[in-house]
N, CA, C and O atoms as a CHARMM CRD file, in Angstrom:
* protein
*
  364
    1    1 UNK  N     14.53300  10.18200  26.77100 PROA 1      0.00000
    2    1 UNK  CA    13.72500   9.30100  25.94900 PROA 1      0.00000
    3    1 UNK  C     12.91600  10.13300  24.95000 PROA 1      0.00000
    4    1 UNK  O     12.21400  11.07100  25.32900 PROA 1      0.00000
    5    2 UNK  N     13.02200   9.78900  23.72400 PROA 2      0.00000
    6    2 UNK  CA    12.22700  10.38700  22.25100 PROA 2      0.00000
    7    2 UNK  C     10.68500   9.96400  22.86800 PROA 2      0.00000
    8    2 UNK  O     10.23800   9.08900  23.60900 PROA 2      0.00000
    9    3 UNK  N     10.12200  11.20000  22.05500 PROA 3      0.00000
   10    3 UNK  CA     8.43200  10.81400  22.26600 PROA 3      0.00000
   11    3 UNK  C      8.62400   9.72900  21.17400 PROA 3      0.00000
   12    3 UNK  O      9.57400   9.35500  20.48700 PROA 3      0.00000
   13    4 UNK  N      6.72400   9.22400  21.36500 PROA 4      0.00000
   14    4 UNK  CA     6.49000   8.28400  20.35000 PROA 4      0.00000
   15    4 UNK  C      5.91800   8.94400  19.16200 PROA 4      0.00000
   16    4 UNK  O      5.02200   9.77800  19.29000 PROA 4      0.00000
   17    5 UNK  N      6.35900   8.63300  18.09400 PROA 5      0.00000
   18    5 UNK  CA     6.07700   9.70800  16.37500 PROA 5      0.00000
   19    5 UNK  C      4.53700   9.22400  16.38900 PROA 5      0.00000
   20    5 UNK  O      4.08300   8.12800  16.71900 PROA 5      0.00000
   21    6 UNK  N      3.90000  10.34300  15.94400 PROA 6      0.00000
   22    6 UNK  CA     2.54400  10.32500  15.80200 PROA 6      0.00000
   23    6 UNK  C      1.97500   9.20900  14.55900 PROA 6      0.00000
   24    6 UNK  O      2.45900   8.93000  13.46200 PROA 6      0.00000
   25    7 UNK  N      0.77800   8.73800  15.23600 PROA 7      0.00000
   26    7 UNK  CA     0.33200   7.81800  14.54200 PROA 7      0.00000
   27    7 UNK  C     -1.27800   8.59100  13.16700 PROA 7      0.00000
   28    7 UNK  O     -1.87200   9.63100  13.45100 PROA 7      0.00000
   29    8 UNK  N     -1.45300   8.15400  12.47200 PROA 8      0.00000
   30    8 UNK  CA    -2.31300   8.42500  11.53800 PROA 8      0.00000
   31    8 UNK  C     -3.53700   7.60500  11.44600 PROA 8      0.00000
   32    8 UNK  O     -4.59400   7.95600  10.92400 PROA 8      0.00000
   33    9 UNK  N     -3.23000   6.26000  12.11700 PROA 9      0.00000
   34    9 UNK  CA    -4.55400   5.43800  11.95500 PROA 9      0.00000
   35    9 UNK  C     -5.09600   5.38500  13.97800 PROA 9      0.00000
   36    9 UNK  O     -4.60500   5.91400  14.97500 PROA 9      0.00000
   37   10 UNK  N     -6.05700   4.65300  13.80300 PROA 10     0.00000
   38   10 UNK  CA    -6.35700   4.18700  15.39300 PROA 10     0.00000
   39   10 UNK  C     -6.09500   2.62600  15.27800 PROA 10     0.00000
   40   10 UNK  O     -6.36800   1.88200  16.22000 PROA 10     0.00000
   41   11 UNK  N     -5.59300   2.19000  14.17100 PROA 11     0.00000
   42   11 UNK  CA    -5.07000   0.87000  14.30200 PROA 11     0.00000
   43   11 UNK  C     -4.33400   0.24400  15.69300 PROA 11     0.00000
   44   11 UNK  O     -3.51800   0.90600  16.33300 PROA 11     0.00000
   45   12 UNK  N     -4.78400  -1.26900  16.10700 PROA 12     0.00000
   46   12 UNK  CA    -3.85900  -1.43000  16.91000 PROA 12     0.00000
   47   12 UNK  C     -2.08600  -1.94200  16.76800 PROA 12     0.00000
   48   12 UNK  O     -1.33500  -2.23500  17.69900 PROA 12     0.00000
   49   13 UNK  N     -1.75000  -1.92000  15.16600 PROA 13     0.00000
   50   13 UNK  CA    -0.93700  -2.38200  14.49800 PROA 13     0.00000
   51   13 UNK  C     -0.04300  -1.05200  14.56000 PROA 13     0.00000
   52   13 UNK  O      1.11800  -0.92400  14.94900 PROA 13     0.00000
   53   14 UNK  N     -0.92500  -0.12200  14.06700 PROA 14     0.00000
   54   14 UNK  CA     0.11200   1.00900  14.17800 PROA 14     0.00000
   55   14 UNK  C      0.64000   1.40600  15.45700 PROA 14     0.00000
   56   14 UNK  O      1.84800   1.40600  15.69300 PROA 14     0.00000
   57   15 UNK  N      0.01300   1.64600  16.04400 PROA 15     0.00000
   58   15 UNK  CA     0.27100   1.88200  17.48300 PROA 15     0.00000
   59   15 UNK  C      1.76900   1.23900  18.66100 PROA 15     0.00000
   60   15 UNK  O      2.48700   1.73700  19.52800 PROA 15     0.00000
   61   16 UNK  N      1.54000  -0.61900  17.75100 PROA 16     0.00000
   62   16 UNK  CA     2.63900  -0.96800  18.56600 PROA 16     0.00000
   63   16 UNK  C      3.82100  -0.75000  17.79900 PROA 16     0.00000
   64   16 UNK  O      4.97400  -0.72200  18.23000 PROA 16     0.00000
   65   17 UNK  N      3.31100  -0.54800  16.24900 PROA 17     0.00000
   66   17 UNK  CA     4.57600  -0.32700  15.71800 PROA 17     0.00000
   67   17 UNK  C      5.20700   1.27900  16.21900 PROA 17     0.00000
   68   17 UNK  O      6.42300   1.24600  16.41200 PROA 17     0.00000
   69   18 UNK  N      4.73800   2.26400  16.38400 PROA 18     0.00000
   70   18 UNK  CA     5.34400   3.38300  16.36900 PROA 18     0.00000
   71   18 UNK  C      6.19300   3.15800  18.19300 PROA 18     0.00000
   72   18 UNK  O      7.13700   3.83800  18.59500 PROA 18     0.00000
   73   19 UNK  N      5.57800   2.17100  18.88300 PROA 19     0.00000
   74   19 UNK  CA     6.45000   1.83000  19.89700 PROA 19     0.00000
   75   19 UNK  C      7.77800   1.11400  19.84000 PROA 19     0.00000
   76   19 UNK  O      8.70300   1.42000  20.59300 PROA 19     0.00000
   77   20 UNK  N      7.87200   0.00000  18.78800 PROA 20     0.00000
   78   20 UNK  CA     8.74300  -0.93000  18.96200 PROA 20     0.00000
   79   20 UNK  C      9.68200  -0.44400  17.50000 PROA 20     0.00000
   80   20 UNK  O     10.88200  -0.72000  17.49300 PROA 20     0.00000
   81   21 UNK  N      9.09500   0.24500  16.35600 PROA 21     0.00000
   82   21 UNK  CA    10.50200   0.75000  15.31800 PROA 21     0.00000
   83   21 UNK  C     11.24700   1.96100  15.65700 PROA 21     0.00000
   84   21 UNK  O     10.68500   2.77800  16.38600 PROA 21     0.00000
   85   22 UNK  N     12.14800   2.14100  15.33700 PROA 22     0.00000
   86   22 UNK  CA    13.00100   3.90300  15.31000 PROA 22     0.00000
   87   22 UNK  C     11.86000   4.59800  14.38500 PROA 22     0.00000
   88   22 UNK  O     11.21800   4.17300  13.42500 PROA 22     0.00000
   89   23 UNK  N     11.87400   5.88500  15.09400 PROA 23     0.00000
   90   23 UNK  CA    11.92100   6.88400  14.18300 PROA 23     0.00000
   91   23 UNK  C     11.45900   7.06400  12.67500 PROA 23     0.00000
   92   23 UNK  O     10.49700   7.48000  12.03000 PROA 23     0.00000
   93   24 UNK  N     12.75700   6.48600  12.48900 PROA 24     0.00000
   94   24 UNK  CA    12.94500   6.72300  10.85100 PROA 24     0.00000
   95   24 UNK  C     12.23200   4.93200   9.92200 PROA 24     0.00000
   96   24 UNK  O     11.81000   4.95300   8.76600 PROA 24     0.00000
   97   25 UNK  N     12.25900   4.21800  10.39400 PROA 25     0.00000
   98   25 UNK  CA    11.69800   3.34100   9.84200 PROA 25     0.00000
   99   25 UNK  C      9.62100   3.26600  10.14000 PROA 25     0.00000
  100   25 UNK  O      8.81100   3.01200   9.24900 PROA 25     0.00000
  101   26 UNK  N      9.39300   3.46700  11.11600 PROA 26     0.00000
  102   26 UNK  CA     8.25800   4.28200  11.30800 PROA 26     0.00000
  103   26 UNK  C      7.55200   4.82600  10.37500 PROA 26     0.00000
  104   26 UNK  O      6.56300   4.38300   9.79000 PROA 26     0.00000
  105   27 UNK  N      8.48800   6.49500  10.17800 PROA 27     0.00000
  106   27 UNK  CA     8.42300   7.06300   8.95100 PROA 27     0.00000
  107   27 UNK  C      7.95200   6.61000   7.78000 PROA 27     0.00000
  108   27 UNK  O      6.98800   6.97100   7.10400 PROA 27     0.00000
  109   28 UNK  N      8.96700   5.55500   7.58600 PROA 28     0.00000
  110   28 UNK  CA     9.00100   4.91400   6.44700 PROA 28     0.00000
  111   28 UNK  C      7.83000   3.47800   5.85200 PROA 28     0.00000
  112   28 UNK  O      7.51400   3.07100   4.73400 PROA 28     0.00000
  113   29 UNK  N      7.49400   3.09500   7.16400 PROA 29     0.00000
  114   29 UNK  CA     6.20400   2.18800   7.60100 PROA 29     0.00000
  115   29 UNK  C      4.68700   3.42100   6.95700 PROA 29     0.00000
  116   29 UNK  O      3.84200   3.05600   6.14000 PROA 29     0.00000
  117   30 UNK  N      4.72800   4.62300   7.51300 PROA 30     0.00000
  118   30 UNK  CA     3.95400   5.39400   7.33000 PROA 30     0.00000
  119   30 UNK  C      3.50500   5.90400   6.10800 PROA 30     0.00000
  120   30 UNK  O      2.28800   6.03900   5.97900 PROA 30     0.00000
  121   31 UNK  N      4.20000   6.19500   5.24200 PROA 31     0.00000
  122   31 UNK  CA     4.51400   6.56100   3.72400 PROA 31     0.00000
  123   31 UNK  C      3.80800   5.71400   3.50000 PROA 31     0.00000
  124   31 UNK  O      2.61700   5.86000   3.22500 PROA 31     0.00000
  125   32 UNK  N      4.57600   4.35400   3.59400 PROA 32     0.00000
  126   32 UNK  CA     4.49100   2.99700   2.77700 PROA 32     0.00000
  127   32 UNK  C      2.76900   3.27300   2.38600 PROA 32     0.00000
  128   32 UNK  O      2.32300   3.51400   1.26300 PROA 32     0.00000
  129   33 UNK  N      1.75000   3.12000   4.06700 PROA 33     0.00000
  130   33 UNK  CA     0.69900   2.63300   4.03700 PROA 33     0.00000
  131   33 UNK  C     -0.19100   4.15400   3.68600 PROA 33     0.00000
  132   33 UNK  O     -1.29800   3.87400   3.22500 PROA 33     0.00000
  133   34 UNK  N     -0.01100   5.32900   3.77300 PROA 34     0.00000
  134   34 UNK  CA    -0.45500   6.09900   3.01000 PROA 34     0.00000
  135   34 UNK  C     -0.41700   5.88100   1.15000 PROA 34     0.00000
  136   34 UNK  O     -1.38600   5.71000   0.41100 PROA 34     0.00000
  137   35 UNK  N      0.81200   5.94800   0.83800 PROA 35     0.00000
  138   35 UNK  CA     0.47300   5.57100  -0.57300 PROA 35     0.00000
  139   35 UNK  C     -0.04200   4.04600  -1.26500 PROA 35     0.00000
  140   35 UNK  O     -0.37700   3.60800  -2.36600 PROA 35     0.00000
  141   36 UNK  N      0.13800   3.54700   0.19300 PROA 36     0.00000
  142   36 UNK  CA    -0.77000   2.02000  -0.66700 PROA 36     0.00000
  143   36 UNK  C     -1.96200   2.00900  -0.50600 PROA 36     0.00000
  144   36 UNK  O     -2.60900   1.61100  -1.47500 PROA 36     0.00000
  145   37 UNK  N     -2.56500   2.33300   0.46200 PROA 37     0.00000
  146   37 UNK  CA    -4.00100   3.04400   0.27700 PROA 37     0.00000
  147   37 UNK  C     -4.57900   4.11000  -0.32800 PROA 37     0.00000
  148   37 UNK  O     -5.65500   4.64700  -0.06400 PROA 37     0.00000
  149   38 UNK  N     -3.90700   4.33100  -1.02600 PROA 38     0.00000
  150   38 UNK  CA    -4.01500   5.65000  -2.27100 PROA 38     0.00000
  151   38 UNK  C     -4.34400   5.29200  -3.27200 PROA 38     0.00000
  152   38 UNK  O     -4.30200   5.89700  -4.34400 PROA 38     0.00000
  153   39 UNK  N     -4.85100   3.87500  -2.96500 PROA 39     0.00000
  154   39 UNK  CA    -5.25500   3.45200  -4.90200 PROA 39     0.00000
  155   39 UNK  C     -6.67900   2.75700  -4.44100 PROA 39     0.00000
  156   39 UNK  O     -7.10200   2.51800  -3.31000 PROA 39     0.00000
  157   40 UNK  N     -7.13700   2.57000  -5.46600 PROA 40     0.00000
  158   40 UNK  CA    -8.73400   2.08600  -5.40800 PROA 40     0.00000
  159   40 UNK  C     -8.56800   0.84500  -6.74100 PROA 40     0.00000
  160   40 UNK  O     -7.96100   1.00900  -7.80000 PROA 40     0.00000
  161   41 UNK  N     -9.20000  -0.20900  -6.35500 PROA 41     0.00000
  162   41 UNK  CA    -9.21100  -1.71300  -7.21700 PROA 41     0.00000
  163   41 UNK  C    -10.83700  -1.69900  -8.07700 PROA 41     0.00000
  164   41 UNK  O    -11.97700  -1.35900  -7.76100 PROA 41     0.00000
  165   42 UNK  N    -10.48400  -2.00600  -8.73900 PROA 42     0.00000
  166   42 UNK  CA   -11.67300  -2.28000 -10.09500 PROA 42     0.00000
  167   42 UNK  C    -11.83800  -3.67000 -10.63600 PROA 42     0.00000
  168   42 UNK  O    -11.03000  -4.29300 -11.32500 PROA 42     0.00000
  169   43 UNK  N    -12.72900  -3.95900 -10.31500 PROA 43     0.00000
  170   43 UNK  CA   -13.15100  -5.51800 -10.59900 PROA 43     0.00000
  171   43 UNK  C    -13.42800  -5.67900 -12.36100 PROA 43     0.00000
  172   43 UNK  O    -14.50800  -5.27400 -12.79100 PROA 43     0.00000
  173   44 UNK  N    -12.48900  -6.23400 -13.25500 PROA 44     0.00000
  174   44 UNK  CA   -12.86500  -6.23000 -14.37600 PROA 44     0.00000
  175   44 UNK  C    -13.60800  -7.68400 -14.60100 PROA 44     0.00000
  176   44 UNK  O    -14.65400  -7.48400 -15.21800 PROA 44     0.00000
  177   45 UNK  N    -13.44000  -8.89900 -14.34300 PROA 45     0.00000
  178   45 UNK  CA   -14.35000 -10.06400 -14.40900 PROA 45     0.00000
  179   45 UNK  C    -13.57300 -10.73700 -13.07400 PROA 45     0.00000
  180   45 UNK  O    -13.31100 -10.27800 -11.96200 PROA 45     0.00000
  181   46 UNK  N    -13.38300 -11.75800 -13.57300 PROA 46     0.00000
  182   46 UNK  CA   -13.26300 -12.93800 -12.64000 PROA 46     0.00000
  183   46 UNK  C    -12.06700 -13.14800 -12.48400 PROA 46     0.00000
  184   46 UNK  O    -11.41500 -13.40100 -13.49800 PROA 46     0.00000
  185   47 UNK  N    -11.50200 -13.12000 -11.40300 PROA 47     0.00000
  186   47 UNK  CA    -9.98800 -13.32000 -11.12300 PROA 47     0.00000
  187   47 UNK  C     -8.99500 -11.90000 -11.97800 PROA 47     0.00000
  188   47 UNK  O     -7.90200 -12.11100 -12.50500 PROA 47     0.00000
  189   48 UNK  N     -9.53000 -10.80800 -11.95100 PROA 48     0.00000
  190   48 UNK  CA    -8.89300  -9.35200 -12.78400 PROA 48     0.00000
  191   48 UNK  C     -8.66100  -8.28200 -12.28200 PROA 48     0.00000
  192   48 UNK  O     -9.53300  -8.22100 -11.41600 PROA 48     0.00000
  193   49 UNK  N     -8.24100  -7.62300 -12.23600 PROA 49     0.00000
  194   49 UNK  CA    -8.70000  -6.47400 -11.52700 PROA 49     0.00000
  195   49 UNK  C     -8.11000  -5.15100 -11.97300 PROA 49     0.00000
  196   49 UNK  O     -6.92400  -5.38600 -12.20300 PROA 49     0.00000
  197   50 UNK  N     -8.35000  -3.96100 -12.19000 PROA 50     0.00000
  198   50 UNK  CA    -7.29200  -2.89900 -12.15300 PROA 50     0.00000
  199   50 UNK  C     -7.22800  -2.01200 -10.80300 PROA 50     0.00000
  200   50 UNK  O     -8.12300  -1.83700  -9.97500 PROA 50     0.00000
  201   51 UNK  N     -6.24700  -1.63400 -10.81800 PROA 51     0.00000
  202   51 UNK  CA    -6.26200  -0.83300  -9.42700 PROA 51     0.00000
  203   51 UNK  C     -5.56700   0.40000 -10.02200 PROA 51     0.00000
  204   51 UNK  O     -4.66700   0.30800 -10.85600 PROA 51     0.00000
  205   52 UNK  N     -6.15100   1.83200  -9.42800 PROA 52     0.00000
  206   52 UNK  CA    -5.76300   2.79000 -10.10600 PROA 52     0.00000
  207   52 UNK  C     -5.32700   3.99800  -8.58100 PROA 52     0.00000
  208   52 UNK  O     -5.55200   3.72300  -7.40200 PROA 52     0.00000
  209   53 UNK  N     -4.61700   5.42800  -9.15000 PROA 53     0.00000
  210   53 UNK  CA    -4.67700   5.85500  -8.04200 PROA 53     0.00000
  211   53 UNK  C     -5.98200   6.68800  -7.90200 PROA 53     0.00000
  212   53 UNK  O     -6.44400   7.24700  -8.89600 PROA 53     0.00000
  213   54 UNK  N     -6.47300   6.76500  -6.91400 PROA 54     0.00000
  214   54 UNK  CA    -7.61800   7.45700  -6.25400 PROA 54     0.00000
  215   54 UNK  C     -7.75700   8.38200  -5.33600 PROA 54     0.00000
  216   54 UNK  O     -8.67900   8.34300  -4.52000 PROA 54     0.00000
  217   55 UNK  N     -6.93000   9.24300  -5.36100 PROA 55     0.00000
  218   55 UNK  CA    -6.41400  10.44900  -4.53400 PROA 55     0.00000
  219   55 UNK  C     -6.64200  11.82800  -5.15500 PROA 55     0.00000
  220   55 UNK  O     -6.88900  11.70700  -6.35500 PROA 55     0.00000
  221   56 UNK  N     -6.64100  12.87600  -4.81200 PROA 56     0.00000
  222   56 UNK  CA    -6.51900  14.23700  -5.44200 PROA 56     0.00000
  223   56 UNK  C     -4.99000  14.58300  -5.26200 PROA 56     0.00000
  224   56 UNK  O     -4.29200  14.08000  -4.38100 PROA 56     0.00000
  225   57 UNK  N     -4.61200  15.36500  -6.05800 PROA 57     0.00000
  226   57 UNK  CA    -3.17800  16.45800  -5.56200 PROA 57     0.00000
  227   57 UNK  C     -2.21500  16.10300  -6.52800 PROA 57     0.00000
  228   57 UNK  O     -2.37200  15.96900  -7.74100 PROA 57     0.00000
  229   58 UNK  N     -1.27600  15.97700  -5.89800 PROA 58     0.00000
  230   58 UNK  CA    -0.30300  16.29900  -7.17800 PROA 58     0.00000
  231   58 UNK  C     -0.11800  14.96900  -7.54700 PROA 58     0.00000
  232   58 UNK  O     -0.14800  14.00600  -6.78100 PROA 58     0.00000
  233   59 UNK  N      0.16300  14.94100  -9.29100 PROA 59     0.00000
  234   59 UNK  CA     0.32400  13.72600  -9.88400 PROA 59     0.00000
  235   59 UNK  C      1.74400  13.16300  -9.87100 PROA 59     0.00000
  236   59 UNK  O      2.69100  13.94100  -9.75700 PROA 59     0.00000
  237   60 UNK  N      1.89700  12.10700  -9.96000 PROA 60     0.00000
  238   60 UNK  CA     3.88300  11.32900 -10.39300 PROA 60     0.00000
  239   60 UNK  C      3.69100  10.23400 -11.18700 PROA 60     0.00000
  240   60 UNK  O      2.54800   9.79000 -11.07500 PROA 60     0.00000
  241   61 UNK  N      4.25200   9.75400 -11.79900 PROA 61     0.00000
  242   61 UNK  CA     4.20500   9.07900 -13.24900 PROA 61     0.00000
  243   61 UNK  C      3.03700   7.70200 -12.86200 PROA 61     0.00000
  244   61 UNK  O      2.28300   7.32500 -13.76000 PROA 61     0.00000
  245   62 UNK  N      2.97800   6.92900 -11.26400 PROA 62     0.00000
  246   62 UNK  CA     2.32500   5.92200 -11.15000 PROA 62     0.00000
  247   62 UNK  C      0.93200   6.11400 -11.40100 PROA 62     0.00000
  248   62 UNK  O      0.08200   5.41100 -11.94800 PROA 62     0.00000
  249   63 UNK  N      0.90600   7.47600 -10.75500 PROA 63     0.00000
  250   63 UNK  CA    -0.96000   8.24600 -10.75800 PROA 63     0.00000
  251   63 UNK  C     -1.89300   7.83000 -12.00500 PROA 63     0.00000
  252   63 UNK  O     -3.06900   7.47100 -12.04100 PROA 63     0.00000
  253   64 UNK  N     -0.85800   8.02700 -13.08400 PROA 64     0.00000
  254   64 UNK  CA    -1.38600   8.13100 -14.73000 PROA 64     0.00000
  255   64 UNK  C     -1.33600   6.76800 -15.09200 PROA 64     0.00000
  256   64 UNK  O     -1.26700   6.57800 -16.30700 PROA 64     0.00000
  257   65 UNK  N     -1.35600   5.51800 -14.19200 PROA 65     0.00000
  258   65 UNK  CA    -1.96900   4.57600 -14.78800 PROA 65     0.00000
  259   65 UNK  C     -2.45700   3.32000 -14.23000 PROA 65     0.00000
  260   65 UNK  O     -2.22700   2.96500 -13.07300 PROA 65     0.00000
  261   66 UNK  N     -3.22600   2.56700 -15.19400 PROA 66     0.00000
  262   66 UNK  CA    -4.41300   1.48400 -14.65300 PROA 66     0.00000
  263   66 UNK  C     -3.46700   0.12100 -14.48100 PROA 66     0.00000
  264   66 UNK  O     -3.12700  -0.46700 -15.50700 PROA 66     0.00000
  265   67 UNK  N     -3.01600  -0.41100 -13.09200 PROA 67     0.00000
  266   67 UNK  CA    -2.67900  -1.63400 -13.36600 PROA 67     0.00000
  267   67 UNK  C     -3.23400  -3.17100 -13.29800 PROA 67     0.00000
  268   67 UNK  O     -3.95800  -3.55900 -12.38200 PROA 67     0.00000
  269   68 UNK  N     -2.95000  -3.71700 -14.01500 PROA 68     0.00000
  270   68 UNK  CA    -3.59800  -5.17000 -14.18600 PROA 68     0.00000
  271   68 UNK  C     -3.01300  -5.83700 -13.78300 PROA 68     0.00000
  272   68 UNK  O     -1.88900  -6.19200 -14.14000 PROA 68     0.00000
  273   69 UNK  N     -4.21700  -6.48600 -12.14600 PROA 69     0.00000
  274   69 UNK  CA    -3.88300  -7.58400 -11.40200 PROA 69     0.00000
  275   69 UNK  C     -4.65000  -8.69500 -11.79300 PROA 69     0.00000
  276   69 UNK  O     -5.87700  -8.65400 -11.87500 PROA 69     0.00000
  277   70 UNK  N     -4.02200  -9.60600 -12.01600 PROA 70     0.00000
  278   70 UNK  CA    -4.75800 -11.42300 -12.08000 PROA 70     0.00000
  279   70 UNK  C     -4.74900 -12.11600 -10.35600 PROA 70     0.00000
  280   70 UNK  O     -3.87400 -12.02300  -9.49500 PROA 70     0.00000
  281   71 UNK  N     -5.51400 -12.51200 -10.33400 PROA 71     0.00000
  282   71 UNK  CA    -5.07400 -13.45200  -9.11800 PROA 71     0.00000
  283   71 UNK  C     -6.14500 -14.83100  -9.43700 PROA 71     0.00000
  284   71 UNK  O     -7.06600 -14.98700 -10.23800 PROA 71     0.00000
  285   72 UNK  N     -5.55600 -15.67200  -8.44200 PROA 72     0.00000
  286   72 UNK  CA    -6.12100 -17.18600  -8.00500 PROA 72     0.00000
  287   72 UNK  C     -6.77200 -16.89100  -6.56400 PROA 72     0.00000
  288   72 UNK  O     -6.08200 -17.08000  -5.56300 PROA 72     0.00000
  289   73 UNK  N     -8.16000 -16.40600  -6.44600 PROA 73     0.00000
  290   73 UNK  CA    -8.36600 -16.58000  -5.22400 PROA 73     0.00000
  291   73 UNK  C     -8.15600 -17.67000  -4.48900 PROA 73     0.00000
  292   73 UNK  O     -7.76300 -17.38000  -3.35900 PROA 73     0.00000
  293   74 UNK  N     -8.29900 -19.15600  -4.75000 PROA 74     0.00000
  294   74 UNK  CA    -8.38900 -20.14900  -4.50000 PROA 74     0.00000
  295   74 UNK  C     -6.87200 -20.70500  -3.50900 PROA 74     0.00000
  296   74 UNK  O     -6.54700 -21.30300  -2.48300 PROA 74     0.00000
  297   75 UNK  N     -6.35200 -20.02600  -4.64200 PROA 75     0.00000
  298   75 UNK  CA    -4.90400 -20.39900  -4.07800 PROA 75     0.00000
  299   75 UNK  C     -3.86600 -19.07300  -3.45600 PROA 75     0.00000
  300   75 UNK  O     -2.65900 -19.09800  -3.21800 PROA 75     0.00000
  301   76 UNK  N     -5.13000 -17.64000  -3.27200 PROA 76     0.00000
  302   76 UNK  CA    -4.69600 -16.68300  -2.77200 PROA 76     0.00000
  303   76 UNK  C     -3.10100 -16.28800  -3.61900 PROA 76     0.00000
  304   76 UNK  O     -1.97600 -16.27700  -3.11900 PROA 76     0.00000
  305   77 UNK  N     -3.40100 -16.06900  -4.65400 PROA 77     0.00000
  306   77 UNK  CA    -2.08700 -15.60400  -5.53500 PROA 77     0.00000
  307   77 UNK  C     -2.69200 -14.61100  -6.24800 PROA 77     0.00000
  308   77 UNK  O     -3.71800 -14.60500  -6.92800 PROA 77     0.00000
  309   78 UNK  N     -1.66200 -13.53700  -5.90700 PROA 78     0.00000
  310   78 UNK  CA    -1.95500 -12.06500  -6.72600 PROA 78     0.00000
  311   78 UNK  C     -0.75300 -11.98700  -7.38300 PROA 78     0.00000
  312   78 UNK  O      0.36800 -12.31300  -6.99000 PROA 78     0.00000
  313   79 UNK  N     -1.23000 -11.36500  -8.77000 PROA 79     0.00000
  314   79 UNK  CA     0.17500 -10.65600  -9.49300 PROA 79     0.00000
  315   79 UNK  C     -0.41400  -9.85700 -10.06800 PROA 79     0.00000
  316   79 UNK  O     -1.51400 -10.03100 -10.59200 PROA 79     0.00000
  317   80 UNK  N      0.59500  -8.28000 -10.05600 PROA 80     0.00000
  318   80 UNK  CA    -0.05500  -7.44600 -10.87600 PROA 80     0.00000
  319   80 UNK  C      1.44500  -6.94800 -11.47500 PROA 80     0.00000
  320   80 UNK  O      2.51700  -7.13000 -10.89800 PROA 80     0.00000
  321   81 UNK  N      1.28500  -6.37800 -12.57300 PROA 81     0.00000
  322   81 UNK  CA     2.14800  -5.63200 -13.07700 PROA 81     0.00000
  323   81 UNK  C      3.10400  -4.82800 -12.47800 PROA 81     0.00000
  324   81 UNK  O      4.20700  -5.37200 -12.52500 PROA 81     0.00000
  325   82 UNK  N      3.11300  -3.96700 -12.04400 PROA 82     0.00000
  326   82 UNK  CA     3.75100  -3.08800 -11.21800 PROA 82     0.00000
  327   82 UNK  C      4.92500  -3.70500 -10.46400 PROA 82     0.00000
  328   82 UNK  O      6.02700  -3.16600 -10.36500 PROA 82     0.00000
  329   83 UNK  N      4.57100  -4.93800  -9.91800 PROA 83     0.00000
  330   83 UNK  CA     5.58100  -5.97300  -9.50400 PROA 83     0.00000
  331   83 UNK  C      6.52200  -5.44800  -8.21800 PROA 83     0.00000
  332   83 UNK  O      7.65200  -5.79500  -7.87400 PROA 83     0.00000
  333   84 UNK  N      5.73400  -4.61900  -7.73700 PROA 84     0.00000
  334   84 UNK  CA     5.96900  -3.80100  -6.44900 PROA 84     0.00000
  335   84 UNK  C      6.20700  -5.24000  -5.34800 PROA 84     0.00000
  336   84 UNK  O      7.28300  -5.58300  -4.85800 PROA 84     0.00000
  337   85 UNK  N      5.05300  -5.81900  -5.18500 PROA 85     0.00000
  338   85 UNK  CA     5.67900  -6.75000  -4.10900 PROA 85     0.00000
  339   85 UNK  C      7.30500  -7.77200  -4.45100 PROA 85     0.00000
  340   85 UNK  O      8.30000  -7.90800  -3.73900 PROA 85     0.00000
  341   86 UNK  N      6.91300  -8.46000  -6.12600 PROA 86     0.00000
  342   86 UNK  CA     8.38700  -9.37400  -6.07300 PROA 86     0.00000
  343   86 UNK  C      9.56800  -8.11900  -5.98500 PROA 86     0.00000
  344   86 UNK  O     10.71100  -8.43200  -5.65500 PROA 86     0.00000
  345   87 UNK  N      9.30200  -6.97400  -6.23300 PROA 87     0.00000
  346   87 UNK  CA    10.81500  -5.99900  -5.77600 PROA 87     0.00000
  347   87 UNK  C     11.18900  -5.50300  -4.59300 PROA 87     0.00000
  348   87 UNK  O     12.36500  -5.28800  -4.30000 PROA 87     0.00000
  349   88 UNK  N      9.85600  -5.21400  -3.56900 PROA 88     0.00000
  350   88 UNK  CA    10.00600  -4.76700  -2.37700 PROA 88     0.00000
  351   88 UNK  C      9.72900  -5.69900  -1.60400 PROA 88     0.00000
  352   88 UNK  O     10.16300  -5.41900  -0.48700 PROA 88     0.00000
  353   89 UNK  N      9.20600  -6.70700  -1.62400 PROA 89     0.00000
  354   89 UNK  CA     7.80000  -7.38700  -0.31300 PROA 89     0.00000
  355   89 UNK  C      7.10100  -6.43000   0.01400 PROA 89     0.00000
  356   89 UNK  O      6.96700  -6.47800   1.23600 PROA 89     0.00000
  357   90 UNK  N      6.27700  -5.09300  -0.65100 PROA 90     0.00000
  358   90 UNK  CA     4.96500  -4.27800   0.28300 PROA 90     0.00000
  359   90 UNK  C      4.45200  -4.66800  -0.85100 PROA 90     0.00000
  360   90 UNK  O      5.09000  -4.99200  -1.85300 PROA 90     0.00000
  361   91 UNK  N      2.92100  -4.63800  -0.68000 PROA 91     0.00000
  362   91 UNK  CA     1.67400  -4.51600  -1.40200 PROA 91     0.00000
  363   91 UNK  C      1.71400  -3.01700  -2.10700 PROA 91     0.00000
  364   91 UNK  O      0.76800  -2.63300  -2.79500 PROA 91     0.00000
């Protein structure tokens, strides 16, 4: 039996996940939520926002720029440019 791949948060989310995925999707769970927490959101008015990256180290083409999210709180609808979720489903 494989150990269980080390976890990065004390989440209880992470935890069951590094029990119940392989390996390699894990991995790939892991990335995900490191670089999506790698950005910091900027409130420009009401229903706006930019979110930029907020990290030190090495740069890649996303780093170098500000994207503009609209949302409907009301009706909990976000869209931002980047359009990362309608291509992948991640945030």
């Amino acid at each position: 039996m494989q150990a269980r791949p080390a976890t990065i948060t004390n989440y209880p989310l992470e935890n069951q996940l590094s029990r119940i995925y392989t390996r390699a999707v894990f991995n790939k769970y892991k990335d995900a939520y490191v670089y999506g927490t790698s950005f910091l959101t900027k409130k420009v008015d009401a229903g706006r926002f930019l979110v930029v990256y907020g990290r030190d180290g090495p740069s890649f083409s996303w780093s170098q720029h500000e994207f503009k999210v609209v949302c409907d709180e009301e009706k909990e609808d976000y869209r931002c440019e980047c359009m990362q979720w309608e291509h992948t489903g991640l945030l």
